[in-house]
MARVO-324137 format. One record per atom (N, C-alpha, C): x, y, z; residue in one letter. Coordinates in steps of 0.1 Angstrom, whole numbers, plus 5000, padded with zeros to 4 digits. Atoms other than C-alpha are relative to their C-alpha. Last residue first. Example, Ala and Ser with C-alpha at 12.3 -4.5 7.8 and 13.67 -1.06 7.14 Angstrom:
499149895000S;513749895071S;499250115008S;500949885000A;512349555078A;500950125000A;
% end
This chain:
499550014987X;912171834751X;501449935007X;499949914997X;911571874717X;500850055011X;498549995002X;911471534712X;500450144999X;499050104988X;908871504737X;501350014994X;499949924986X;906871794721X;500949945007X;499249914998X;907071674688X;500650095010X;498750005005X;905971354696X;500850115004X;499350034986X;902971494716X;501249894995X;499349934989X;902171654688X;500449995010X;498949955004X;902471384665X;500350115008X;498650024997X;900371204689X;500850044992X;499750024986X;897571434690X;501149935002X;499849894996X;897171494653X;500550005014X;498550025009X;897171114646X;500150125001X;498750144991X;894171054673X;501550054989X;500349914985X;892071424657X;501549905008X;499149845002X;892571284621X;500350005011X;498950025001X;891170944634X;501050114998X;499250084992X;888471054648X;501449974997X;500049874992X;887371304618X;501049955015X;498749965008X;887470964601X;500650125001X;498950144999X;885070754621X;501850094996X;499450014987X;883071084622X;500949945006X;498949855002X;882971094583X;500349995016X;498250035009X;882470724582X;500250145004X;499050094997X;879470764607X;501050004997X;499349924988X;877671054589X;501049935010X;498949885006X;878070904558X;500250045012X;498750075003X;876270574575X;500950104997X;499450014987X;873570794589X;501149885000X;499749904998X;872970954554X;500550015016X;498949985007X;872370594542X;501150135005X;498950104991X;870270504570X;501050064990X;499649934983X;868070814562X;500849875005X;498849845002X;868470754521X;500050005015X;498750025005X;866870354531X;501150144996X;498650104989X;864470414550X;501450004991X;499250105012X;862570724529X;501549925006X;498149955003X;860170864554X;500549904989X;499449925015X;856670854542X;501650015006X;499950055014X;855470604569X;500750084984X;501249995004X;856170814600X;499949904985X;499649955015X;859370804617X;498649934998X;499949835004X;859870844657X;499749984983X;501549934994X;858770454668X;499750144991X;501250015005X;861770334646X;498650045005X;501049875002X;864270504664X;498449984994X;500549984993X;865870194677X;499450145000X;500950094993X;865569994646X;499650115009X;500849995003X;867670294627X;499249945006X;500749845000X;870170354652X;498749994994X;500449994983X;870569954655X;499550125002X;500650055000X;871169984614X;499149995013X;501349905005X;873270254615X;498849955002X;500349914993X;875570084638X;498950075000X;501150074988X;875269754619X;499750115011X;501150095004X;876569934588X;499349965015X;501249905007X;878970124604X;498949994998X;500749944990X;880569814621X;499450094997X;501350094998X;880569644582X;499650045012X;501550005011X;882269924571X;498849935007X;500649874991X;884969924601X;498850044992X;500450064987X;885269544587X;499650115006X;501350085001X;885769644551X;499249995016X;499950144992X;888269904557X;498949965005X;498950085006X;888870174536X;500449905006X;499350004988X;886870454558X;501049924992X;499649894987X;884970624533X;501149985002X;499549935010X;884470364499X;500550145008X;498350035003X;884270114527X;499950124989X;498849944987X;880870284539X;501449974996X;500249825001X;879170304504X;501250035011X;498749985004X;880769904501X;499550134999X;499150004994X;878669854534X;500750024993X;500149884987X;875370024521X;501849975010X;499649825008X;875769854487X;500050085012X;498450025007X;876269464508X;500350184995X;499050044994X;873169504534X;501850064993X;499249924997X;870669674517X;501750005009X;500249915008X;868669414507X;501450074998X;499350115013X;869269194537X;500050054987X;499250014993X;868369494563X;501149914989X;499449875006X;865069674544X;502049965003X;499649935014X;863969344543X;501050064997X;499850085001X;864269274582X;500649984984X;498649964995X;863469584589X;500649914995X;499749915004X;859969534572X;502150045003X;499450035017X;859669224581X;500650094996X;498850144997X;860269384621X;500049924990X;499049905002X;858069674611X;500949925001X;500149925013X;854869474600X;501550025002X;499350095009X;855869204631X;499850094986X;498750064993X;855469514659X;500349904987X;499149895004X;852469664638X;501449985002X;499550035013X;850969304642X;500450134994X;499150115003X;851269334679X;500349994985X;
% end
């Protein structure tokens, strides 16, 4: 039990701290505060629910960080992918 409330300050810290620089890392991606701030809480839930898997020497804060980059870039790989698909299926229709 008191490993359960160690990691839950702990998160808790690591969570209000890191809050504001980890969401304007993400806006400096995506360019929109609010898809920042879902990043942010995504990584964050990732991180919680891994917590069992990581050993005291990891470094929380660069491994959330690096799972926020990976977010925005996916967020934004998405998007390419959606705006590629309906120009081609523009060009196809007006093609047709």
């Amino acid at each position: 039990m008191n490993d359960y409330k160690d990691k839950t300050a702990f998160f808790t810290a690591l969570f209000n701290h890191y809050k504001e620089p980890f969401i304007l890392f993400a806006n400096s991606y995506v360019r929109d505060v609010h898809i920042a701030e879902d990043l942010y809480m995504e990584a964050m839930l990732d991180f919680w629910e891994k917590r069992h898997n990581f050993n005291d020497s990891l470094n929380a804060p660069a491994y959330i960080l690096a799972m926020i980059k990976n977010k925005a870039l996916n967020h934004l790989r998405h998007i390419y992918i959606k705006i590629n698909f309906i120009s081609l299926a523009t060009n196809k229709r007006l093609r047709d």
